[in-house]
Biopython code that builds the backbone (N, CA, C, O; Angstrom):
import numpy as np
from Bio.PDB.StructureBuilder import StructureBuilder

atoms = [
    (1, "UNK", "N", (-126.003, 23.056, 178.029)),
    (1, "UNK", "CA", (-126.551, 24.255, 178.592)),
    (1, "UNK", "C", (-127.330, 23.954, 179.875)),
    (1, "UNK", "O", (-126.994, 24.519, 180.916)),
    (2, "UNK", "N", (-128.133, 23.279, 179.858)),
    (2, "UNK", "CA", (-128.676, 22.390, 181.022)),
    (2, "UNK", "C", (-127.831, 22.216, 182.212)),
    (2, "UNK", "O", (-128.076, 22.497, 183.385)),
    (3, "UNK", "N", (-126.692, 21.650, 181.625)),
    (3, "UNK", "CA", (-125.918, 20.751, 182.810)),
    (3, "UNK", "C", (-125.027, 22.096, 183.491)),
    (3, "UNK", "O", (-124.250, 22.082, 184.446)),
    (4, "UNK", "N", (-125.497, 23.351, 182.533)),
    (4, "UNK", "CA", (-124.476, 24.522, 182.877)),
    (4, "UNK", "C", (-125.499, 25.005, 184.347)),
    (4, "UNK", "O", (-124.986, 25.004, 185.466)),
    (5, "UNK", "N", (-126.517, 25.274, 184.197)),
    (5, "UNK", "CA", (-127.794, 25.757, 184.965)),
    (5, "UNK", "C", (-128.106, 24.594, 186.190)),
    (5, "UNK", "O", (-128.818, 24.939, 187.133)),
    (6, "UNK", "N", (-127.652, 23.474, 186.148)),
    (6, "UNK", "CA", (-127.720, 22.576, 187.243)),
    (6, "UNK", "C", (-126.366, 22.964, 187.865)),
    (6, "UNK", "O", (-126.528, 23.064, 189.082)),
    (7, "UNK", "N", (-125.311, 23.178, 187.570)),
    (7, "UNK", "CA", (-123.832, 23.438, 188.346)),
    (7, "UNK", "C", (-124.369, 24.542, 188.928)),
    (7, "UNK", "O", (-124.689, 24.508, 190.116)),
    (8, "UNK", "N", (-124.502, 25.424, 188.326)),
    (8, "UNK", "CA", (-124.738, 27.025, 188.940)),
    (8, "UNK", "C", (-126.014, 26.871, 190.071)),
    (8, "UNK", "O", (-125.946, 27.442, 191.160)),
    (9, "UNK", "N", (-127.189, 26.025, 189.676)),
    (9, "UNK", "CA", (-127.911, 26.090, 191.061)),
    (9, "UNK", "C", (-127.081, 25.223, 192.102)),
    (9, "UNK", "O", (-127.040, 25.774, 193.202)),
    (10, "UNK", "N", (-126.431, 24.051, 192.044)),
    (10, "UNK", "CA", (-126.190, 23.841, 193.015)),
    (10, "UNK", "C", (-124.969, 24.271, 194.024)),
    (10, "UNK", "O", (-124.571, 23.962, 195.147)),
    (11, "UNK", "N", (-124.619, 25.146, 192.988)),
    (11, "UNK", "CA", (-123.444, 26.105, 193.679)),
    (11, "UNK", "C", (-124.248, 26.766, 194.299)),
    (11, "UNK", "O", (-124.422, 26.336, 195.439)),
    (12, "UNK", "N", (-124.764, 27.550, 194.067)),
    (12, "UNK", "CA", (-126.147, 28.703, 194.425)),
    (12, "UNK", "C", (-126.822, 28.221, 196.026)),
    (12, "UNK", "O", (-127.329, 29.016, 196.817)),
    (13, "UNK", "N", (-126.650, 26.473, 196.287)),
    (13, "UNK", "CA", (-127.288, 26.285, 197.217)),
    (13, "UNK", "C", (-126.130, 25.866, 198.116)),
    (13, "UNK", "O", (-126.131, 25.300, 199.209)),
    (14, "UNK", "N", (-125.129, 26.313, 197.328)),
    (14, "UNK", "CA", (-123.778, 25.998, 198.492)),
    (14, "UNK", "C", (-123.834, 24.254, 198.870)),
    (14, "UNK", "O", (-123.578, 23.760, 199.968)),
    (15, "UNK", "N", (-124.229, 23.548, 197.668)),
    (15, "UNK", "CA", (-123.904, 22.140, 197.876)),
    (15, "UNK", "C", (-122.895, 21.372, 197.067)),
    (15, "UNK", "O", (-122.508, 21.925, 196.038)),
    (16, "UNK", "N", (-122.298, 19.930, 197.428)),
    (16, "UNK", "CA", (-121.340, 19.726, 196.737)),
    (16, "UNK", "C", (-121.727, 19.105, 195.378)),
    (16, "UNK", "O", (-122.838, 19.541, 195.077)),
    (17, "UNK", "N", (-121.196, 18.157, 194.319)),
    (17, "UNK", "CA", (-121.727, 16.932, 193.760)),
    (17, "UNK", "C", (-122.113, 16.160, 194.825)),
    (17, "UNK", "O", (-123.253, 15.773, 195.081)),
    (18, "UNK", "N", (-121.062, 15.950, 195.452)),
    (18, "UNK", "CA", (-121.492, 14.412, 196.489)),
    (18, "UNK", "C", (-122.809, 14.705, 197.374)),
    (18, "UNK", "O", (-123.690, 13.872, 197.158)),
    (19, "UNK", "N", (-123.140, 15.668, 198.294)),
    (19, "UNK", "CA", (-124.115, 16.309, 198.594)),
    (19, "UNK", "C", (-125.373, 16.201, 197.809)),
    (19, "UNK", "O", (-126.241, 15.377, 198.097)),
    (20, "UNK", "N", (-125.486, 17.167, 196.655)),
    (20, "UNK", "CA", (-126.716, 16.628, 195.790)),
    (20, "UNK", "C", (-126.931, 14.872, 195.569)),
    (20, "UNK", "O", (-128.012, 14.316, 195.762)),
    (21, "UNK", "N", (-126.131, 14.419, 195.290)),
    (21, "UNK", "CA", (-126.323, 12.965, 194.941)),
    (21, "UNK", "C", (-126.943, 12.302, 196.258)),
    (21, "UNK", "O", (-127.838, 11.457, 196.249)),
    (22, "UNK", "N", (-126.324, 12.819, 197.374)),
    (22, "UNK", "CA", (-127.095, 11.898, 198.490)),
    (22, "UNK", "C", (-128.386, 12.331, 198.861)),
    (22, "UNK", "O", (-129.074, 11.558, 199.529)),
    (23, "UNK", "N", (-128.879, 13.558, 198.508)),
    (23, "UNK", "CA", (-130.227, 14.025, 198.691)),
    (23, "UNK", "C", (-131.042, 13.442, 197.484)),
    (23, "UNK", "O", (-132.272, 13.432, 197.428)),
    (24, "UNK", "N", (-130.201, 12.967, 196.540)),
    (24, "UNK", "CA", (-131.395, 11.777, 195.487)),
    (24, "UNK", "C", (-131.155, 11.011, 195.653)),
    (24, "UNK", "O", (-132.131, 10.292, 195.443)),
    (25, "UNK", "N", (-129.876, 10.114, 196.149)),
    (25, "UNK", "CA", (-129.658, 8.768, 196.059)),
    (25, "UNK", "C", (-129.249, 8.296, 195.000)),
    (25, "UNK", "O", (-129.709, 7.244, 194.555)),
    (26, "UNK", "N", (-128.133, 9.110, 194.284)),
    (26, "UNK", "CA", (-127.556, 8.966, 192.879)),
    (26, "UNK", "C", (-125.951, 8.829, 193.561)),
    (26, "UNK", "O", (-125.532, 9.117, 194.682)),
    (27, "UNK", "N", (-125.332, 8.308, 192.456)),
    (27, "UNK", "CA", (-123.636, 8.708, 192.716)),
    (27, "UNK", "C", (-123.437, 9.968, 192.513)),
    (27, "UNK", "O", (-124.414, 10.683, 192.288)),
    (28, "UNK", "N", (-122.318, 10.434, 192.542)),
    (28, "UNK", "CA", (-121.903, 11.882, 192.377)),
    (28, "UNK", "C", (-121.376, 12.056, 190.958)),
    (28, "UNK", "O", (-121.595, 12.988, 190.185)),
    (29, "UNK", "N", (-120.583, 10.882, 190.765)),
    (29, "UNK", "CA", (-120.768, 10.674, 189.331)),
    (29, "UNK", "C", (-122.071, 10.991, 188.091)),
    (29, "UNK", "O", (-122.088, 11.487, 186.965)),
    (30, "UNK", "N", (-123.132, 10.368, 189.068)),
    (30, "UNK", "CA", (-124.317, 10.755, 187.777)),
    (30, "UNK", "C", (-124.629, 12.499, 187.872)),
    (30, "UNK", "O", (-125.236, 13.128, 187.006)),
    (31, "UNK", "N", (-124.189, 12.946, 188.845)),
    (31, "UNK", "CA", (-124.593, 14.234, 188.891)),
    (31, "UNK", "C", (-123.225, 15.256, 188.419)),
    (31, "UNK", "O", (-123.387, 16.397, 187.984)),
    (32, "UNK", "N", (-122.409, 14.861, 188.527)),
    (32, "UNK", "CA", (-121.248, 14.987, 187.046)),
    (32, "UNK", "C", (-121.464, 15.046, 185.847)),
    (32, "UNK", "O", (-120.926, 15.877, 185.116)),
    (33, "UNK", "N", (-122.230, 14.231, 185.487)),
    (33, "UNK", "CA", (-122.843, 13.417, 184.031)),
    (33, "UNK", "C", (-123.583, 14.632, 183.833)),
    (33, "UNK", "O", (-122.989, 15.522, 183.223)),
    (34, "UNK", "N", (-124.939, 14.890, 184.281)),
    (34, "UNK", "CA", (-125.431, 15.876, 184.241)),
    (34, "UNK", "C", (-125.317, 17.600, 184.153)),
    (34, "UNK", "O", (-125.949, 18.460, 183.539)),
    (35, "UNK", "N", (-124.478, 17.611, 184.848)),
    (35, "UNK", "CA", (-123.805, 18.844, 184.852)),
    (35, "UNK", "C", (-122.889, 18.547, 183.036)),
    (35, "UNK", "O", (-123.326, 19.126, 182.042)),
    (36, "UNK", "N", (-122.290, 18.081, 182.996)),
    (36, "UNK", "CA", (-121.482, 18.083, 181.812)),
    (36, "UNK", "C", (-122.534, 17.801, 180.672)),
    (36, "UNK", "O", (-121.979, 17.664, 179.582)),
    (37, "UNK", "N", (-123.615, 17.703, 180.642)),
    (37, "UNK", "CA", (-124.337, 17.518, 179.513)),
    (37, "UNK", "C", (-124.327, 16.002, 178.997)),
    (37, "UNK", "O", (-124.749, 15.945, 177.842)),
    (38, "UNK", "N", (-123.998, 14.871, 179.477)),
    (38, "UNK", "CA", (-123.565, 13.969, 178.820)),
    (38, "UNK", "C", (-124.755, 12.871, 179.303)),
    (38, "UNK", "O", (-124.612, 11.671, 179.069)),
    (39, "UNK", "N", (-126.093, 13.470, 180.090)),
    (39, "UNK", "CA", (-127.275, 12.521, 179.802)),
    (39, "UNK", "C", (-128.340, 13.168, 179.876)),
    (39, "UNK", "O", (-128.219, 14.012, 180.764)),
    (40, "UNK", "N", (-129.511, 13.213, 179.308)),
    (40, "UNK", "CA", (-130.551, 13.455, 178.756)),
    (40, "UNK", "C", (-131.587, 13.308, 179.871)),
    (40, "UNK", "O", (-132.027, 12.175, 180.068)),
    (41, "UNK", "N", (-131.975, 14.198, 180.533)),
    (41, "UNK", "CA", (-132.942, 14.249, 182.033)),
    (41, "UNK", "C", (-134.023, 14.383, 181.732)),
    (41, "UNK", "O", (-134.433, 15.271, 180.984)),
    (42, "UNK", "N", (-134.800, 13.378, 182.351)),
    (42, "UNK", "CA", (-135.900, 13.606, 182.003)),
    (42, "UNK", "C", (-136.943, 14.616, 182.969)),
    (42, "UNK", "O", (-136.447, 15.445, 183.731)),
    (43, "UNK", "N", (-138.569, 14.428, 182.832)),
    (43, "UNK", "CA", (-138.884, 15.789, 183.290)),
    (43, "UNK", "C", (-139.158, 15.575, 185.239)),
    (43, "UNK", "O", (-139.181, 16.368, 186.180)),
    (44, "UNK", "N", (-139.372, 13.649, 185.065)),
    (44, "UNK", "CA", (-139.442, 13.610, 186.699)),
    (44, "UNK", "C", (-138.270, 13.787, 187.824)),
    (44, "UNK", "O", (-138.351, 13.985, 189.036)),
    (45, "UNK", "N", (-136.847, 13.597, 186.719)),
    (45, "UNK", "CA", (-135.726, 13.740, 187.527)),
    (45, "UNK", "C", (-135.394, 15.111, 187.482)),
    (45, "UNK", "O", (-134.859, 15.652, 188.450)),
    (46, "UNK", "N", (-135.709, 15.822, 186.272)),
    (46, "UNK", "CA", (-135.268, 17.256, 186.751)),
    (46, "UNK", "C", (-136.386, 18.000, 187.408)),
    (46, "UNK", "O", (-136.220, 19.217, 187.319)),
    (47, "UNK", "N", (-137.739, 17.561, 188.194)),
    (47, "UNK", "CA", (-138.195, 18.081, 189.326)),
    (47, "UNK", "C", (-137.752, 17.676, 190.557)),
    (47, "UNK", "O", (-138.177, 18.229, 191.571)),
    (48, "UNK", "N", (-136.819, 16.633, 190.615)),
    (48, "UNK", "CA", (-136.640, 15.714, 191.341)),
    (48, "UNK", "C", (-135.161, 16.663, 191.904)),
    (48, "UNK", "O", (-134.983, 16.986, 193.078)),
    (49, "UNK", "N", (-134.258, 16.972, 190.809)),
    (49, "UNK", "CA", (-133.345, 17.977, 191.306)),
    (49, "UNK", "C", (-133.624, 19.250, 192.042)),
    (49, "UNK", "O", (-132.959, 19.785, 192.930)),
    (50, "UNK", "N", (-134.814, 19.642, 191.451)),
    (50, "UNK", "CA", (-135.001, 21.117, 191.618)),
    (50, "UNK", "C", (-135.566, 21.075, 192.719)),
    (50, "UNK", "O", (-135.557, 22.204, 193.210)),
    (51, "UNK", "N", (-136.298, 19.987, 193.678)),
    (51, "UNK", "CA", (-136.667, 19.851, 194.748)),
    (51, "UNK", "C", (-135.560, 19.660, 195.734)),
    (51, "UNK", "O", (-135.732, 20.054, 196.888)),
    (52, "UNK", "N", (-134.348, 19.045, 195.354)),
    (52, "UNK", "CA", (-133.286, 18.584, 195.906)),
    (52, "UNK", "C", (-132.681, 20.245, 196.342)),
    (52, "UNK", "O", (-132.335, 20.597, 197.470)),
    (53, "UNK", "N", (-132.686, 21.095, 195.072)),
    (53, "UNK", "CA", (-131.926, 22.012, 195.144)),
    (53, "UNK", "C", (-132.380, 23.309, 196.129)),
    (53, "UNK", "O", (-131.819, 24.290, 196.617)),
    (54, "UNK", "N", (-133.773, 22.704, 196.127)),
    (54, "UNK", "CA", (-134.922, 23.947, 196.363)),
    (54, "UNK", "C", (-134.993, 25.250, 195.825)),
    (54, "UNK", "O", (-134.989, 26.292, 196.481)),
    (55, "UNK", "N", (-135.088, 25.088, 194.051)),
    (55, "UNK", "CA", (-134.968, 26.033, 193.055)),
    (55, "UNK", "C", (-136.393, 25.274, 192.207)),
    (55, "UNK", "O", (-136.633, 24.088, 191.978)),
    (56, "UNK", "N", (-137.015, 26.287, 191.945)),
    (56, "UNK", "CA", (-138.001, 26.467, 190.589)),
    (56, "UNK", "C", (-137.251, 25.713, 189.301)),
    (56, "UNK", "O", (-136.105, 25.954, 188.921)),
    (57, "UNK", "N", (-138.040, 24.883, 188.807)),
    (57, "UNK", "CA", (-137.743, 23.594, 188.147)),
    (57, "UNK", "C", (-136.858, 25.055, 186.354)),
    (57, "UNK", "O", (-136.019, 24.953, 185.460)),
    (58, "UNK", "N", (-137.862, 26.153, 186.893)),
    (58, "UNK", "CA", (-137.214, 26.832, 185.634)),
    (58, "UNK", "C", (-136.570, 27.120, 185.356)),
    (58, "UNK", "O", (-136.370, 27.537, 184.215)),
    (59, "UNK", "N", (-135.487, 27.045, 186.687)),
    (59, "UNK", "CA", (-133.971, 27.848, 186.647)),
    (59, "UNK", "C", (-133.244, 26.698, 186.258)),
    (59, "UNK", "O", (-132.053, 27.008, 186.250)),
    (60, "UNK", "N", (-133.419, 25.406, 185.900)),
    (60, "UNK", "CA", (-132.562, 23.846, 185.533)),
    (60, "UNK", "C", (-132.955, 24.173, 184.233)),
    (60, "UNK", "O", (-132.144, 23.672, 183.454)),
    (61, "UNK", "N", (-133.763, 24.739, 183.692)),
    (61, "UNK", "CA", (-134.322, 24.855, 182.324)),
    (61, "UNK", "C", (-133.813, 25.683, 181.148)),
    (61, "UNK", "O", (-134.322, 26.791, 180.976)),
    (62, "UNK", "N", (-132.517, 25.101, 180.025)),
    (62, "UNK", "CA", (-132.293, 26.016, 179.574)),
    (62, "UNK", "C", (-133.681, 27.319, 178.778)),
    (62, "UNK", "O", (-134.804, 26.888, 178.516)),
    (63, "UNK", "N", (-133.292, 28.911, 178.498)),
    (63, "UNK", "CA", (-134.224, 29.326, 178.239)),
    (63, "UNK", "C", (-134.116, 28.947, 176.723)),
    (63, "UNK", "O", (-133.124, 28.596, 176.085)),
    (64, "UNK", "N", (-135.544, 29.133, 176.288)),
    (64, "UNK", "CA", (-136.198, 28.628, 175.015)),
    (64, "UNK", "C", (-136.747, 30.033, 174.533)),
    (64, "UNK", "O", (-137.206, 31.083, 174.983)),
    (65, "UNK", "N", (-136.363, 29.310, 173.151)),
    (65, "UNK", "CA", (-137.042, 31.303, 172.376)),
    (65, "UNK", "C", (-138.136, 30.739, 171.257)),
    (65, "UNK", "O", (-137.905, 29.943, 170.348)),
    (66, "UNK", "N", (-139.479, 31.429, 171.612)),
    (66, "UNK", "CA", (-140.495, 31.380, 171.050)),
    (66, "UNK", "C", (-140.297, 31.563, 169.556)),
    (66, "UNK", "O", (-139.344, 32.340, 169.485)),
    (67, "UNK", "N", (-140.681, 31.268, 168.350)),
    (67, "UNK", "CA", (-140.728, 31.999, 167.001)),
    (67, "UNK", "C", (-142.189, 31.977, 166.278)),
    (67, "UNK", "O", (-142.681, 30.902, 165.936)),
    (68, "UNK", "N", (-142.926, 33.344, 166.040)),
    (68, "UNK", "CA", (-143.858, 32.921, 165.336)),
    (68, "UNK", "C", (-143.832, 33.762, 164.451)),
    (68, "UNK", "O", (-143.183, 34.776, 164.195)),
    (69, "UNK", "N", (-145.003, 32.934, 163.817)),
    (69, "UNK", "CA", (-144.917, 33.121, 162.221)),
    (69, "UNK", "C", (-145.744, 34.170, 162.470)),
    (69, "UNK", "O", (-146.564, 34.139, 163.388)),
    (70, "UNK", "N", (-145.558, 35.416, 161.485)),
    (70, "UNK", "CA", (-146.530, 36.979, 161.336)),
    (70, "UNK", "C", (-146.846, 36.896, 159.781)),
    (70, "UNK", "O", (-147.709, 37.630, 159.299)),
    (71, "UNK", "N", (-146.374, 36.297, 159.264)),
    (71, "UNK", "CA", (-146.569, 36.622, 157.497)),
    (71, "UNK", "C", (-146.343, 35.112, 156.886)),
    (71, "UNK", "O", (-145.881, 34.198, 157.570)),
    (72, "UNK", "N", (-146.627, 35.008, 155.873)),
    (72, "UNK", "CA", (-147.378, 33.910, 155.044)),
    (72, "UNK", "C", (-147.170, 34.073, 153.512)),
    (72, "UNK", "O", (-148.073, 34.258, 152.697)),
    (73, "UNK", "N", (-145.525, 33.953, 153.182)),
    (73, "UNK", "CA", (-146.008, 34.513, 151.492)),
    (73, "UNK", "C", (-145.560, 32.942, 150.946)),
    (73, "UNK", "O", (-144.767, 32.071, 151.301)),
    (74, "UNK", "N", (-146.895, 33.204, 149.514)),
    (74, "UNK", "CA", (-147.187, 31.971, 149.015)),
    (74, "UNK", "C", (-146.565, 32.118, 147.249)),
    (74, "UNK", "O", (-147.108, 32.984, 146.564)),
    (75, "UNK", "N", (-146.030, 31.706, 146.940)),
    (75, "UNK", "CA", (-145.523, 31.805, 145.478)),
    (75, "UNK", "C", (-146.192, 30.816, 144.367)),
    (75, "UNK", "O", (-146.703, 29.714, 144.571)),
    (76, "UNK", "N", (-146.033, 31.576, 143.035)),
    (76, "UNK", "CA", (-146.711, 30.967, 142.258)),
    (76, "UNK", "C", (-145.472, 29.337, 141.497)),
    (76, "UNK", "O", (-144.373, 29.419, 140.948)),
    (77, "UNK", "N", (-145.934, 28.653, 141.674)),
    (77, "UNK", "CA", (-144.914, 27.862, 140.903)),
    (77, "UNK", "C", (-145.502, 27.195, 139.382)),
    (77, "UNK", "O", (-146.672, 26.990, 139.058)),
    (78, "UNK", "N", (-144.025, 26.903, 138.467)),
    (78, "UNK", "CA", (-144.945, 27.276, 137.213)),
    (78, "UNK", "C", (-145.755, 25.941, 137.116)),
    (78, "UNK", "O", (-146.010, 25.337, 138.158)),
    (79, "UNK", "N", (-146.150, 25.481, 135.971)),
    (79, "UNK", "CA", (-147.037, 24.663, 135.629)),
    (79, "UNK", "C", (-146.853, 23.463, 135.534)),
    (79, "UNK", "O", (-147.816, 22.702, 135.436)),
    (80, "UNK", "N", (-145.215, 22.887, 135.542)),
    (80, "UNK", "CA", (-144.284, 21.671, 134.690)),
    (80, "UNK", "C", (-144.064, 20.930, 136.559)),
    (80, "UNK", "O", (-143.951, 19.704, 136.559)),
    (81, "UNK", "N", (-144.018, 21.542, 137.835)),
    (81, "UNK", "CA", (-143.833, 21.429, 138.573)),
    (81, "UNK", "C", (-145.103, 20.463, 138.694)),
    (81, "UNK", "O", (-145.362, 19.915, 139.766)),
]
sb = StructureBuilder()
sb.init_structure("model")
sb.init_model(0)
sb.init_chain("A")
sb.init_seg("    ")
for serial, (resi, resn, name, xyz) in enumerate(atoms, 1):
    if name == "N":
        sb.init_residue(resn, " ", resi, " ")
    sb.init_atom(name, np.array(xyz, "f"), 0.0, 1.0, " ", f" {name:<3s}", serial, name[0])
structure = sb.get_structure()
């Protein structure tokens, strides 16, 4: 999902693979890799893109869905437990 949101920005900035890679100094290959999901970015390289891309680090970010807890039920369990 990630590597989906890095293709689309750097389409977005009308750049190539090879292009992005030379504005980090990566192969185009690793920025292949990325795009396809197939390595695990960490948080200095994906500011490191998003500076490259000149996009808000949030748009590389797949979105995340909050869940909280509203209720709390507690059961009795019997005694042998």
């Amino acid at each position: 999902m990630r590597g989906e949101r890095i293709k689309a920005a750097r389409r977005m900035a009308g750049l190539s693979q090879r292009a992005l890679a030379a504005r980090l100094g990566v192969s185009a290959m690793a920025v292949s890799k990325w795009e396809r999901g197939e390595v695990l970015l960490g948080s200095a390289r994906l500011l490191q893109i998003a500076d490259a891309l000149e996009c808000p680090v949030s748009r590389l970010r797949p979105l995340t869905r909050t869940v909280t807890l509203t209720r709390v039920h507690y059961c009795q369990l019997p005694e042998w437990v």
